[in-house]
C-alpha positions, 0 to 999 in steps of 0.5 A: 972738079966737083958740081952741085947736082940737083935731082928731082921727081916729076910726077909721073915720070922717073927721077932727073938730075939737073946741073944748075949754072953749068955752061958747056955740060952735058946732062942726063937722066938718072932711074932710081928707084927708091926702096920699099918701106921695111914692114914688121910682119907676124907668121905662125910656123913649127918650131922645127920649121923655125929651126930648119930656116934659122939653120940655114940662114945662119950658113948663108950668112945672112939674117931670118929675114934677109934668108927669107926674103932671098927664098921668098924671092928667088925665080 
């Protein structure tokens, strides 16, 4: 069966799906947290660094800045 779900933000509280018209269900509480927003940013490096990074990056299979991120991230 399929039904029509409806989620919603309230302030200060976390995100909330609702079922409207659906007798004898159950509802719950759904977290989402929706992604930052995708900045473009300018850094001043060596060229050998640059080359070292994309190096690696490219034997992670991942881009400069997915490579970065995952480093930059990492605990």
């Amino acid at each position: 069966m399929d039904y029509i779900a409806i989620i919603h933000k309230d302030p200060d509280s976390g995100y909330g799906v609702s079922f409207p018209d659906f007798q004898d269900g159950v509802a719950f509480l759904v977290h989402f947290t929706p992604p930052d927003k995708t900045v473009r940013v300018n850094i001043t490096l060596h060229e050998s660094d640059l080359a070292l990074i994309d190096a690696a990056a490219k034997a992670s299979g991942l881009s400069r800045s997915a490579y970065l991120v995952e480093k930059g991230t990492a605990r």
